[in-house]
N, C-alpha and C positions, 0 to 999 in steps of 0.2 A: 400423553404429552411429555411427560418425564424422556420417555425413549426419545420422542422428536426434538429434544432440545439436546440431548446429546449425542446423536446422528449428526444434528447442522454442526454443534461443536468441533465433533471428528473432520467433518467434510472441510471446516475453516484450517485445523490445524493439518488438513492432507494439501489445501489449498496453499498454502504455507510454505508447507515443506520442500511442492513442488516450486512455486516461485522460488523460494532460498535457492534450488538445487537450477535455476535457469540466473543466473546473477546476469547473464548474457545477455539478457531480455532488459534493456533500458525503460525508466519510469516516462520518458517522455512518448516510446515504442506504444508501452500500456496504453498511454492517454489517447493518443489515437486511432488505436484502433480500437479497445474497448471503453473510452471515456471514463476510465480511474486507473487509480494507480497503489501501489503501495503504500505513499503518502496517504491517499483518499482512507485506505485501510484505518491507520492512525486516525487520520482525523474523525471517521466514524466512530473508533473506541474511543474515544476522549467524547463524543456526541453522547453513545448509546448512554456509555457508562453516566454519564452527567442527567438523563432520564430518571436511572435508577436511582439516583440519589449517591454516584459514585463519582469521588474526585481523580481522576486519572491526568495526569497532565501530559502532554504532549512528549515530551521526550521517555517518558515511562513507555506511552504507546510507541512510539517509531523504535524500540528497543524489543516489544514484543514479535512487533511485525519484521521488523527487520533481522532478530538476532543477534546485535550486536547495538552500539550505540551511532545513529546516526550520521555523526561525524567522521566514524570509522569505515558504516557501508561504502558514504560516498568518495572518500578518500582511495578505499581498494578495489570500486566496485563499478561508480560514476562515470563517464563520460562526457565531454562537452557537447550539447546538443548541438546537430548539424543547423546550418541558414536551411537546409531543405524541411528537418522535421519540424522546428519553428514557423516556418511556413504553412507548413500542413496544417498542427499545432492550433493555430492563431486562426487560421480560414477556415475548422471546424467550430472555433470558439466565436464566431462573428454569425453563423447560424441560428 
């Protein structure tokens, strides 16, 4: 069990590295076509960790996931979502 927890571990921070190394790839991109996003990431640590009896807060997580501090991904990294992907977006979310 020990190996399969640090397998998935590897496989999160290989998952990681490739998103880091795709900045190109918008969080709104993510949400529609696979329904999460980086964000979801964060929000998950901040869930898991709160399970185990661990206080993670929210910006702690988007720092891990993201690399950098939140403010900063979106500032060098972000884009304003198209009327089209909000569209898309919102007609996936009414599903």
């Amino acid at each position: 069990m020990d190996k399969e927890i640090e397998i998935q571990a590897a496989v999160f921070r290989r998952l990681l590295k490739h998103l880091d190394g795709r900045k190109d790839v918008q969080n709104i991109e993510l949400m529609i076509l696979a329904g999460f996003c980086r964000n979801c990431f964060s929000k998950w640590t901040v869930s898991e960790a709160e399970k185990l009896g661990v206080e993670v807060d929210i910006d702690t997580a988007r720092q891990q996931i993201y690399g950098m501090p939140y403010s900063e991904w979106k500032e060098k990294h972000q884009l304003p979502a198209t009327d089209e992907q909000m569209e898309k977006f919102n007609s996936l979310n009414k599903k």
